[in-house]
N, CA, C and O atoms as a GROMACS GRO file, in nm:
protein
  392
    1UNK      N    1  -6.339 -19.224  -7.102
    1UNK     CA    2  -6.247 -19.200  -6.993
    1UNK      C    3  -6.113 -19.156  -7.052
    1UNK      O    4  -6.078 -19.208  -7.158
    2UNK      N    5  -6.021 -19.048  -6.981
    2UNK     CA    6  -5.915 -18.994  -7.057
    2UNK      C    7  -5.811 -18.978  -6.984
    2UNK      O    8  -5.706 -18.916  -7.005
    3UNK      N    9  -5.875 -19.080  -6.838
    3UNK     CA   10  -5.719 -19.107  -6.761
    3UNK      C   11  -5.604 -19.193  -6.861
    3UNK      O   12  -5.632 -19.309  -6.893
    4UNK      N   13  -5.532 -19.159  -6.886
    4UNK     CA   14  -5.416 -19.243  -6.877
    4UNK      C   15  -5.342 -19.212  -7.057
    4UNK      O   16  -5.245 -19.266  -7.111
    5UNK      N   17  -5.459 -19.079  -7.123
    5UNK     CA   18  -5.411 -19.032  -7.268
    5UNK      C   19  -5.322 -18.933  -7.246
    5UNK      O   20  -5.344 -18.830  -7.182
    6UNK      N   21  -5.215 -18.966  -7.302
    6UNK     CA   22  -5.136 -18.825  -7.337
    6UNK      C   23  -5.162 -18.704  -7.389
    6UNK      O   24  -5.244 -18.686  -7.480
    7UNK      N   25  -5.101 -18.620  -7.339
    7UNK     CA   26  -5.135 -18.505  -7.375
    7UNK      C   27  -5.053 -18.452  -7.463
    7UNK      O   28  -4.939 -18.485  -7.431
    8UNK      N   29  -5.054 -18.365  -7.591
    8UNK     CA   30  -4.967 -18.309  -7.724
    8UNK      C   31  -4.999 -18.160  -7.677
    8UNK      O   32  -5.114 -18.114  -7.676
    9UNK      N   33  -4.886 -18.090  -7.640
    9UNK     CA   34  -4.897 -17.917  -7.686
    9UNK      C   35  -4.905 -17.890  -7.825
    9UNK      O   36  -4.962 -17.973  -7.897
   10UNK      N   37  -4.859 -17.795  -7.871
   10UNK     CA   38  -4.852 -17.735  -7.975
   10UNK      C   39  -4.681 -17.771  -8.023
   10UNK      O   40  -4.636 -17.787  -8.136
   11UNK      N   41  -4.620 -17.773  -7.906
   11UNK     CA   42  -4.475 -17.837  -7.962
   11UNK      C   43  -4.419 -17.893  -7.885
   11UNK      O   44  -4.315 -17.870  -7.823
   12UNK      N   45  -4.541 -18.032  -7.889
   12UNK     CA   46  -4.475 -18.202  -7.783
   12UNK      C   47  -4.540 -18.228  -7.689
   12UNK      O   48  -4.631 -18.156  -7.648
   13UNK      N   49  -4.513 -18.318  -7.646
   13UNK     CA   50  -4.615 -18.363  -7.548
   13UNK      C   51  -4.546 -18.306  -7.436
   13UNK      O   52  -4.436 -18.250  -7.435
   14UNK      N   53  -4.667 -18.339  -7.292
   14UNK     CA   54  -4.635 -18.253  -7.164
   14UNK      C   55  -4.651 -18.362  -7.056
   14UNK      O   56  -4.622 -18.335  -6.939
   15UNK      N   57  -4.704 -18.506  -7.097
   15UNK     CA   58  -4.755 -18.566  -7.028
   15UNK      C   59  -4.944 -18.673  -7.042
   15UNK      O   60  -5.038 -18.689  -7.119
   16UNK      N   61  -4.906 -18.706  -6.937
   16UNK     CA   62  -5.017 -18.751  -6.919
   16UNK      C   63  -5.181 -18.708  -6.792
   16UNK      O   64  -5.180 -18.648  -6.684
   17UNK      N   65  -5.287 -18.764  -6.862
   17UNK     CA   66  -5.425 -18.696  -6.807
   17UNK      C   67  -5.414 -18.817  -6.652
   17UNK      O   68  -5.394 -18.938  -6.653
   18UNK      N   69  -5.433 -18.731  -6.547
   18UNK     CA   70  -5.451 -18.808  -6.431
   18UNK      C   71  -5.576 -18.828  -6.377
   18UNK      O   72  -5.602 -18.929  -6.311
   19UNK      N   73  -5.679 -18.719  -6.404
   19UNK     CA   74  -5.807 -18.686  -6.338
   19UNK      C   75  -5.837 -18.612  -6.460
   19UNK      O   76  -5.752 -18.552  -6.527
   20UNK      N   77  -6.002 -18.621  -6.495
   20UNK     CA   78  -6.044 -18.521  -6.583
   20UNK      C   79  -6.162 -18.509  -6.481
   20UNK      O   80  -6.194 -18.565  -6.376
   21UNK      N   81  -6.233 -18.370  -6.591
   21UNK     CA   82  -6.397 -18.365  -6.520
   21UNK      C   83  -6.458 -18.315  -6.661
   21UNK      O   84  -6.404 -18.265  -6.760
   22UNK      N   85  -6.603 -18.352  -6.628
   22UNK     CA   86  -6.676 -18.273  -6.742
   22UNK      C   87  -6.811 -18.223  -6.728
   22UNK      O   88  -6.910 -18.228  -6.802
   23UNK      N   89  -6.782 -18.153  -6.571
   23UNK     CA   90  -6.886 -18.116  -6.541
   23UNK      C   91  -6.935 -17.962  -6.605
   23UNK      O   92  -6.832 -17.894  -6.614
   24UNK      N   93  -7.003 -17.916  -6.632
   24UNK     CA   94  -7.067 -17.835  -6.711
   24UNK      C   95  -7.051 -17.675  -6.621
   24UNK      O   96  -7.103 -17.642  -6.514
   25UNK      N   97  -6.929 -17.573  -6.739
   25UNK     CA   98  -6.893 -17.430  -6.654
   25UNK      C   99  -6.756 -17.478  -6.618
   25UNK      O  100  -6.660 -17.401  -6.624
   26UNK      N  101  -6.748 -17.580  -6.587
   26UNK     CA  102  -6.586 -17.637  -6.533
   26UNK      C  103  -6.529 -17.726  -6.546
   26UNK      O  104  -6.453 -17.761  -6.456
   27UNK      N  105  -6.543 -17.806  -6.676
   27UNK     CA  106  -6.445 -17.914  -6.736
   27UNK      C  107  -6.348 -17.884  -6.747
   27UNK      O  108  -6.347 -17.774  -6.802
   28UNK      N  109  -6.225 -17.929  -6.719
   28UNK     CA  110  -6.112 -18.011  -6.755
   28UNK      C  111  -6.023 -18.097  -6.738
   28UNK      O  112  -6.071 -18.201  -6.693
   29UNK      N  113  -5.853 -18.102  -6.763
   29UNK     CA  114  -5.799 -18.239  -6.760
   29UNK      C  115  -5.660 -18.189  -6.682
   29UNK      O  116  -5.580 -18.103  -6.717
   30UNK      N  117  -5.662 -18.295  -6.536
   30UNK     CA  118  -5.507 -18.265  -6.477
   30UNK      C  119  -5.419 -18.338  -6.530
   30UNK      O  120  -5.442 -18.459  -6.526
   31UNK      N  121  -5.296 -18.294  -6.593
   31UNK     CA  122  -5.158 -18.352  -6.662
   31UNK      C  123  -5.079 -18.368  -6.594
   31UNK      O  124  -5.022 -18.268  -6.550
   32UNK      N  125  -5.026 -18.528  -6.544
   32UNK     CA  126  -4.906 -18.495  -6.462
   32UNK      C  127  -4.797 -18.479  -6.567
   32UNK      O  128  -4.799 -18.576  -6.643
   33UNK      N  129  -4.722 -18.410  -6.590
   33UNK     CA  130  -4.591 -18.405  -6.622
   33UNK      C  131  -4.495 -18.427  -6.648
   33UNK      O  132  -4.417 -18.391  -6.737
   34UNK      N  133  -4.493 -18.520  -6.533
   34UNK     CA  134  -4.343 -18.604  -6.519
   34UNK      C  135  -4.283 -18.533  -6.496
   34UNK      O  136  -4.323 -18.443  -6.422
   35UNK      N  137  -4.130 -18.535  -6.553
   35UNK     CA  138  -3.974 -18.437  -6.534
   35UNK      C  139  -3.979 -18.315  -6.584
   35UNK      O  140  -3.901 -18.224  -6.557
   36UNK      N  141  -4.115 -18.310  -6.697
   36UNK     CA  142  -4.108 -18.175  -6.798
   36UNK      C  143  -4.045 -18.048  -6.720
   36UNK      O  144  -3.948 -17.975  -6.740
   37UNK      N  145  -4.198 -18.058  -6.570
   37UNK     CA  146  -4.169 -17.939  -6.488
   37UNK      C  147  -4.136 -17.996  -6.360
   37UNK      O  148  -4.225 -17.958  -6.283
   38UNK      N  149  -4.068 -18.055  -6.310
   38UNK     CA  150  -4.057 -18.120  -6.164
   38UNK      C  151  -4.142 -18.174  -6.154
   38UNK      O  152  -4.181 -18.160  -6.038
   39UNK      N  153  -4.210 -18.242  -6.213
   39UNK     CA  154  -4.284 -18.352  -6.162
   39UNK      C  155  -4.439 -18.287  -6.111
   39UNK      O  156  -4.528 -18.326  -6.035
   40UNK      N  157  -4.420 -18.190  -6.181
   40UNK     CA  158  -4.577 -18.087  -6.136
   40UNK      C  159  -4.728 -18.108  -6.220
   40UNK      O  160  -4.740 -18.112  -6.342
   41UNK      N  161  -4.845 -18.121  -6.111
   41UNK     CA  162  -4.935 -18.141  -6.194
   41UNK      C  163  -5.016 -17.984  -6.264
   41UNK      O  164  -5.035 -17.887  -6.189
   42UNK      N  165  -5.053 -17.981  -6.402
   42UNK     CA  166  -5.094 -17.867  -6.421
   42UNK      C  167  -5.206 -17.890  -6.441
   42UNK      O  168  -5.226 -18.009  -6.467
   43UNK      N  169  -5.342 -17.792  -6.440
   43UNK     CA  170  -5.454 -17.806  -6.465
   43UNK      C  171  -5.498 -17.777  -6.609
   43UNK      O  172  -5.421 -17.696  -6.661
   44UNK      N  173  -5.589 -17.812  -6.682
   44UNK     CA  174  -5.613 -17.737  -6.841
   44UNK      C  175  -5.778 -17.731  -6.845
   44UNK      O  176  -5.848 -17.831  -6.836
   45UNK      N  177  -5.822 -17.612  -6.860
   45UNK     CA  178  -5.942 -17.597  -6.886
   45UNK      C  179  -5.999 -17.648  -7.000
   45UNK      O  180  -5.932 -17.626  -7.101
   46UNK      N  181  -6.126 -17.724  -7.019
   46UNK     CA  182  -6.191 -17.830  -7.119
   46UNK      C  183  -6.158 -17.713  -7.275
   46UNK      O  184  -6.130 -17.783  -7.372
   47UNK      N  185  -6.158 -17.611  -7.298
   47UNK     CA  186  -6.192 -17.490  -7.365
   47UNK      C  187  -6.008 -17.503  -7.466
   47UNK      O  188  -5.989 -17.458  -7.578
   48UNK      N  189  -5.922 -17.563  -7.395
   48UNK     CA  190  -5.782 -17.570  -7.485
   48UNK      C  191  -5.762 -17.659  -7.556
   48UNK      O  192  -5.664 -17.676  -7.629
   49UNK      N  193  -5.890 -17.752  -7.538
   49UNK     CA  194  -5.815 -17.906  -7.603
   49UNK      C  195  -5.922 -17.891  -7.789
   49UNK      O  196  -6.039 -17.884  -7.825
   50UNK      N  197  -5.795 -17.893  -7.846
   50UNK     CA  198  -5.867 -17.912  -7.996
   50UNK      C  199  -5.882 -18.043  -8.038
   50UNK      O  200  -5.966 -18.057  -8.126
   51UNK      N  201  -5.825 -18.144  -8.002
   51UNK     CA  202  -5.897 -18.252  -8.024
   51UNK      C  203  -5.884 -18.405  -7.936
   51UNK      O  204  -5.823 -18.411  -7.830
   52UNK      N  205  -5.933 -18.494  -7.981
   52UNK     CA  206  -5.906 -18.610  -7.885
   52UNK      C  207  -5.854 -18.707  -8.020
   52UNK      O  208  -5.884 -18.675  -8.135
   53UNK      N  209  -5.788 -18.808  -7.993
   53UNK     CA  210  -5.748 -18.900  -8.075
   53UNK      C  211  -5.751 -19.078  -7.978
   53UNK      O  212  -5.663 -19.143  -7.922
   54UNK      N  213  -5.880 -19.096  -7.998
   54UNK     CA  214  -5.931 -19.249  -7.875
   54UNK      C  215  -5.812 -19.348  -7.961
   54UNK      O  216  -5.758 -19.430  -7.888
   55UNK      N  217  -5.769 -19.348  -8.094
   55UNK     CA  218  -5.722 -19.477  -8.165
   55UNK      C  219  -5.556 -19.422  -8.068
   55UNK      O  220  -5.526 -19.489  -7.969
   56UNK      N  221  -5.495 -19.344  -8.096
   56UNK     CA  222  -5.326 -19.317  -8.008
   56UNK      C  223  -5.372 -19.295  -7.902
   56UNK      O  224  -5.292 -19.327  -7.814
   57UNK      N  225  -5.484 -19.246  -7.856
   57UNK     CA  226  -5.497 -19.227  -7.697
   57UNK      C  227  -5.448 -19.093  -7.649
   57UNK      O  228  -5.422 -19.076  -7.530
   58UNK      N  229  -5.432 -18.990  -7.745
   58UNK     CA  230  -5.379 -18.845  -7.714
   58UNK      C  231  -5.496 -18.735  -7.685
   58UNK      O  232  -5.612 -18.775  -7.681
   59UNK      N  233  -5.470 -18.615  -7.669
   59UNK     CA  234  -5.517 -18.538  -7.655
   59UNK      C  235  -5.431 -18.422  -7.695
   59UNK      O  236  -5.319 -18.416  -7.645
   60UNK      N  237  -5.474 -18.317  -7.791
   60UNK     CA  238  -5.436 -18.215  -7.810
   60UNK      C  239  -5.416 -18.103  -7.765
   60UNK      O  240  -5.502 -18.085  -7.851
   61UNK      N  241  -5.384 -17.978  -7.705
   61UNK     CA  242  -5.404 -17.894  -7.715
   61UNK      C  243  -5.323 -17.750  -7.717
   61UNK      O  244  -5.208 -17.730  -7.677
   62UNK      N  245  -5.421 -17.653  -7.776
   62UNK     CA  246  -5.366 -17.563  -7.843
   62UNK      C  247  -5.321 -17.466  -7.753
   62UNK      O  248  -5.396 -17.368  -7.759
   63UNK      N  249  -5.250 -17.454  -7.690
   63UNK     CA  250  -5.149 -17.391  -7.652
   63UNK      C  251  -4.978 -17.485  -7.647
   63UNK      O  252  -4.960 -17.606  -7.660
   64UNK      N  253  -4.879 -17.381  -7.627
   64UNK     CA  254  -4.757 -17.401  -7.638
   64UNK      C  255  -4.719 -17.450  -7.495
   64UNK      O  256  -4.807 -17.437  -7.410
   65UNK      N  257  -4.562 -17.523  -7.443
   65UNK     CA  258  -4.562 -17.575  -7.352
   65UNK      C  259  -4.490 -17.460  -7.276
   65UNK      O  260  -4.546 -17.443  -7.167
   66UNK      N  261  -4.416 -17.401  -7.290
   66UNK     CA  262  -4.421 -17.204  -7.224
   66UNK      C  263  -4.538 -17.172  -7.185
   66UNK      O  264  -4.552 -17.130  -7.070
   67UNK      N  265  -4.657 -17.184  -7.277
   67UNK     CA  266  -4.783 -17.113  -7.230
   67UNK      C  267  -4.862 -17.194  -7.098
   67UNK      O  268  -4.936 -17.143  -7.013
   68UNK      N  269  -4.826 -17.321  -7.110
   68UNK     CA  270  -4.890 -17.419  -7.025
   68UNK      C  271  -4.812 -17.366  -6.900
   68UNK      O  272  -4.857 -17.286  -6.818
   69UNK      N  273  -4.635 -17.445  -6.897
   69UNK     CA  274  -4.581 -17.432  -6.758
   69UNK      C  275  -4.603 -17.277  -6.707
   69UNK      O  276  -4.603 -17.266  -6.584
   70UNK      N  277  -4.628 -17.114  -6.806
   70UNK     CA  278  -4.665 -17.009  -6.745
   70UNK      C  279  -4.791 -16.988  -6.654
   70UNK      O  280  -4.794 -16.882  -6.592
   71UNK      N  281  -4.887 -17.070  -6.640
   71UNK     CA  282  -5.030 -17.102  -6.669
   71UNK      C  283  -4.972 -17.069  -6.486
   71UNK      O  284  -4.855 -17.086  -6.449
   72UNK      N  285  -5.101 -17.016  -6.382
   72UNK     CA  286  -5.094 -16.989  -6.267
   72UNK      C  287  -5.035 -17.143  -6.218
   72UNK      O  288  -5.070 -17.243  -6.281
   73UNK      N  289  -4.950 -17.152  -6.110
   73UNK     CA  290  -4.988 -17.293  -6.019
   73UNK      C  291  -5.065 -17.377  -5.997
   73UNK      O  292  -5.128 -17.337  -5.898
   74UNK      N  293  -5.110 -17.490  -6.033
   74UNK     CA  294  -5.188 -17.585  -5.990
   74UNK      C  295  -5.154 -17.672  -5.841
   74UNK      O  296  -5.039 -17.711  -5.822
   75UNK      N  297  -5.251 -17.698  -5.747
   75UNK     CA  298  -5.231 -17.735  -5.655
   75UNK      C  299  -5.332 -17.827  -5.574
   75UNK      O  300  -5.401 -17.805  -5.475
   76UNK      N  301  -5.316 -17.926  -5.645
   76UNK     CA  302  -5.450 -18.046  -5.627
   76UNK      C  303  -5.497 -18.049  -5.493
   76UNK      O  304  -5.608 -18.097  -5.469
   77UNK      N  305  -5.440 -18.014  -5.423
   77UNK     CA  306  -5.505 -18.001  -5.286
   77UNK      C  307  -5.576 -17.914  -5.267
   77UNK      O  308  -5.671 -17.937  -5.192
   78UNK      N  309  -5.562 -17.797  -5.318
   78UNK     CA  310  -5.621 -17.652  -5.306
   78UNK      C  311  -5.690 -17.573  -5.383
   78UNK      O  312  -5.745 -17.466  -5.357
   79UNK      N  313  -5.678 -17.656  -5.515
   79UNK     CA  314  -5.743 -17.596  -5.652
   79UNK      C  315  -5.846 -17.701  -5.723
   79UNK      O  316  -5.910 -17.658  -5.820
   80UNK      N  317  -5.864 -17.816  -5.688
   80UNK     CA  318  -5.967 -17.884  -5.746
   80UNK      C  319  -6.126 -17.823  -5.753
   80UNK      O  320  -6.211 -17.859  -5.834
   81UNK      N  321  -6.143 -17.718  -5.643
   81UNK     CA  322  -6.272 -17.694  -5.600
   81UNK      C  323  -6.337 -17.584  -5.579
   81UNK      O  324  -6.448 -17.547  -5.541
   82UNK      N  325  -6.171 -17.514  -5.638
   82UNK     CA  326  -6.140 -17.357  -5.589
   82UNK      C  327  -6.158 -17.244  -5.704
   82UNK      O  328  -6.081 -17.225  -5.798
   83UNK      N  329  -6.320 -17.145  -5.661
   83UNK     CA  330  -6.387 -17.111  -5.791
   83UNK      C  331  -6.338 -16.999  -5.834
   83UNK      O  332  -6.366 -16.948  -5.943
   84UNK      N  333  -6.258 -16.953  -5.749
   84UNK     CA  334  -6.145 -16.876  -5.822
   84UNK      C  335  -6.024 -16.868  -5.872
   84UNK      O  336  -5.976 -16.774  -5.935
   85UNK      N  337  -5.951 -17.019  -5.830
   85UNK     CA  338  -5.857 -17.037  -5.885
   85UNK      C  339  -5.895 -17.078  -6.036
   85UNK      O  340  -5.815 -17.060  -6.127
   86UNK      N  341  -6.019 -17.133  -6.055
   86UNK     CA  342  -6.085 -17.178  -6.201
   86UNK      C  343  -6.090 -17.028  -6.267
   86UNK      O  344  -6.046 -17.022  -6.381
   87UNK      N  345  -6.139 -16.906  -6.209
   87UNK     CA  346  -6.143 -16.816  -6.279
   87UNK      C  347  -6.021 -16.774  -6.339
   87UNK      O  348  -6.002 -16.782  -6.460
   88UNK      N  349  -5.910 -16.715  -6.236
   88UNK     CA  350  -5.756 -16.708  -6.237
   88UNK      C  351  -5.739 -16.766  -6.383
   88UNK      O  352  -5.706 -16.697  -6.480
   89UNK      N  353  -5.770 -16.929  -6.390
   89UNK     CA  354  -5.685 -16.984  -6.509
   89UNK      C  355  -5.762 -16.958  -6.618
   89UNK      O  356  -5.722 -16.932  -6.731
   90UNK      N  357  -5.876 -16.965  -6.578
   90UNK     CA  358  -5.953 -16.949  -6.723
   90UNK      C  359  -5.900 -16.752  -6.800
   90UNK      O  360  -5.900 -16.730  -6.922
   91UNK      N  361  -5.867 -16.658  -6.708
   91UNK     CA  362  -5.850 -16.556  -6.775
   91UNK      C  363  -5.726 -16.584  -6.841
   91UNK      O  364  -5.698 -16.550  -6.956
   92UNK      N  365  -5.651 -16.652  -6.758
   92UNK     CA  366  -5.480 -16.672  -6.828
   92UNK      C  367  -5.560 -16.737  -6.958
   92UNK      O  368  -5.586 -16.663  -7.054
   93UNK      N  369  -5.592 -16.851  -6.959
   93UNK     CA  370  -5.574 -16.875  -7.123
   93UNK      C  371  -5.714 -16.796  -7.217
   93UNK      O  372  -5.743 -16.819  -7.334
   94UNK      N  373  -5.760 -16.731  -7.153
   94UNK     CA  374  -5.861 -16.688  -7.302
   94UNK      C  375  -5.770 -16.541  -7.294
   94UNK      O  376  -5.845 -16.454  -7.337
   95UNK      N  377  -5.648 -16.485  -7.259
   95UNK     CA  378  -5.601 -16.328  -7.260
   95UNK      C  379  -5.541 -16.364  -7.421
   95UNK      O  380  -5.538 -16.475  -7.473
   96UNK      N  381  -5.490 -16.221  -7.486
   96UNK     CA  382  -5.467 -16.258  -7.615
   96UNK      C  383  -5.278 -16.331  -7.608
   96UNK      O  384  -5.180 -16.306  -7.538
   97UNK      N  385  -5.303 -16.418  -7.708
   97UNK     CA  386  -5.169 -16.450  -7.738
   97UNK      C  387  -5.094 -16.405  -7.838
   97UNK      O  388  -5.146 -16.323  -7.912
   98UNK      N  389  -4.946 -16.451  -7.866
   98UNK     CA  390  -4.884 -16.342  -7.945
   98UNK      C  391  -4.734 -16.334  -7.854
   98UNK      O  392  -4.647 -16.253  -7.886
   0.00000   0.00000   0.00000
């Protein structure tokens, strides 16, 4: 279970995991935030996280926190289920970076 691990960007943490999934085609982990971005939850597709750490309770992943808060809107009401908003994000993070 990976409610309640922090999450590490690439430079700092962003928060913490509120909800994950790991259902198969569409895993991943909602971060609330906190103050980072107003208090906004973002979504992260299972496909960004380079690693888990169960002993600190973190979670990694490889993107930057620019690249995250750029990442389309998340909107737990409207995007948990929504198979194109999954597409939407998934193109944002596999486009090239740089």
């Amino acid at each position: 279970m990976l409610v309640g691990f922090k999450v590490e960007a690439n430079d700092g943490s962003i928060g913490k995991i509120v909800r994950h999934s790991d259902q198969v085609g569409s895993a991943y982990i909602v971060v609330d935030t906190g103050v980072w971005i107003f208090g906004k939850d973002v979504l992260l597709p299972a496909g960004v996280i380079e690693r888990v750490d169960t002993s600190e309770q973190k979670v990694y992943v490889s993107r930057t926190k620019d690249e995250i808060k750029d990442a389309p809107e998340f909107d737990k009401d409207k995007h948990l289920g929504d198979s194109d908003y999954h597409q939407r994000l998934g193109s944002y993070y596999q486009r090239p970076r740089g």
